[in-house]
TORKOL-4160 file (C-alpha; in steps of 0.2 Angstrom, whole numbers, padded with zeros to 4 digits, m for minus):
63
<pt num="1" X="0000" Y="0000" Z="0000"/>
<pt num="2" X="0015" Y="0012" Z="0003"/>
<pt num="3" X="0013" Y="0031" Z="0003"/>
<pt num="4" X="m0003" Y="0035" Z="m0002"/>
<pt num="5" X="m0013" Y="0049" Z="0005"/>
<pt num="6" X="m0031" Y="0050" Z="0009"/>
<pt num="7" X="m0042" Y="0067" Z="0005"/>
<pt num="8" X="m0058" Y="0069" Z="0014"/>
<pt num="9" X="m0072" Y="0072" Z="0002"/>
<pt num="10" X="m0083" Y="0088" Z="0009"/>
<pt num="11" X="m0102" Y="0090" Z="0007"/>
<pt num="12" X="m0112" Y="0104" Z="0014"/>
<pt num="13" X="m0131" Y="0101" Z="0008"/>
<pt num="14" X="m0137" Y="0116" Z="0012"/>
<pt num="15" X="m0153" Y="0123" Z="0013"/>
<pt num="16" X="m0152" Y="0135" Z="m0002"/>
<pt num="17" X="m0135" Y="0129" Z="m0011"/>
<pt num="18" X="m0125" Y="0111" Z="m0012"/>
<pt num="19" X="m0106" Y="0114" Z="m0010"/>
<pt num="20" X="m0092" Y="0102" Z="m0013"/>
<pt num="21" X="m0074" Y="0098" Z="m0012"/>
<pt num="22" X="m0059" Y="0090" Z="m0004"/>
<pt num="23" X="m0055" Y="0093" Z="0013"/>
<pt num="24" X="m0039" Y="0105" Z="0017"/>
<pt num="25" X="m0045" Y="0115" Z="0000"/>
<pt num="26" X="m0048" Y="0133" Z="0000"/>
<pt num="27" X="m0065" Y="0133" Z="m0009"/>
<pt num="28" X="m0078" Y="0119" Z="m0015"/>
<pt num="29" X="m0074" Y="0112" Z="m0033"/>
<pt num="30" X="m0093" Y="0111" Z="m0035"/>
<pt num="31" X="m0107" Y="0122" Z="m0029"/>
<pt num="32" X="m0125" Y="0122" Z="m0037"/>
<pt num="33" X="m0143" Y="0125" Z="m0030"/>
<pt num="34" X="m0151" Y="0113" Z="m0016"/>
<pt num="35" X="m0163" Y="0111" Z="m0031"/>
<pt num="36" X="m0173" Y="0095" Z="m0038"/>
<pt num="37" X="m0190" Y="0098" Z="m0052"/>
<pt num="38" X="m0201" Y="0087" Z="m0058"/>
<pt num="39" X="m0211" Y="0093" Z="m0073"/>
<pt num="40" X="m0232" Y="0096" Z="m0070"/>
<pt num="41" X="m0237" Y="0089" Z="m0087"/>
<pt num="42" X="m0227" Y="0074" Z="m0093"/>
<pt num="43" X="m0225" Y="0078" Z="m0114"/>
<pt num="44" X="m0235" Y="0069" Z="m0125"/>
<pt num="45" X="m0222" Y="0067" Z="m0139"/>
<pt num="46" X="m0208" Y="0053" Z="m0134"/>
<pt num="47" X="m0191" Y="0059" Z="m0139"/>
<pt num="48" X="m0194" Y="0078" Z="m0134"/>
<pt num="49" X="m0178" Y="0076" Z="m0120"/>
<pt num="50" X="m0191" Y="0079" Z="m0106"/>
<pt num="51" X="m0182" Y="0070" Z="m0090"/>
<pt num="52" X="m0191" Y="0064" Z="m0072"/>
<pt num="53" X="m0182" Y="0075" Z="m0064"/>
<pt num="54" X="m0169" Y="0090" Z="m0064"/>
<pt num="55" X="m0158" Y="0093" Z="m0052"/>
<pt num="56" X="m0147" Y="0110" Z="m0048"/>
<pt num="57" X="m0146" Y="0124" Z="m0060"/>
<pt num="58" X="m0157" Y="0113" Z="m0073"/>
<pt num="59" X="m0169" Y="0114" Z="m0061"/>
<pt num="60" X="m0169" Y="0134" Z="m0057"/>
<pt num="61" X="m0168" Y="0134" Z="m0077"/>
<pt num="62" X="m0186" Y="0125" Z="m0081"/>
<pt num="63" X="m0196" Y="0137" Z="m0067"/>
């Protein structure tokens, strides 16, 4: 195993924002919005690239 060094992973799911990183960083590598979407009415064409769910800045996007 030898000299191998371990990073703690940091996640802050915050109420209004989702941050994360590697522990002993200055700033997270990721930060988006505490979001998830589901769309009110499901499209009737198949193939239109309507998801289940969006997640994040997708999310804020589709409001």
């Amino acid at each position: 195993m030898g000299d191998q060094e371990i990073t703690s992973l940091i996640i802050d799911n915050g109420s209004g924002m989702c941050k994360a990183g590697f522990g002993g960083e200055e700033a997270p590598r990721a930060v988006f919005p505490s979001l998830v979407g589901r769309p009110r009415h499901h499209g009737v064409m198949v193939g239109m690239g309507q998801k289940d769910t969006y997640v994040g800045d997708e999310a804020q996007s589709k409001r």
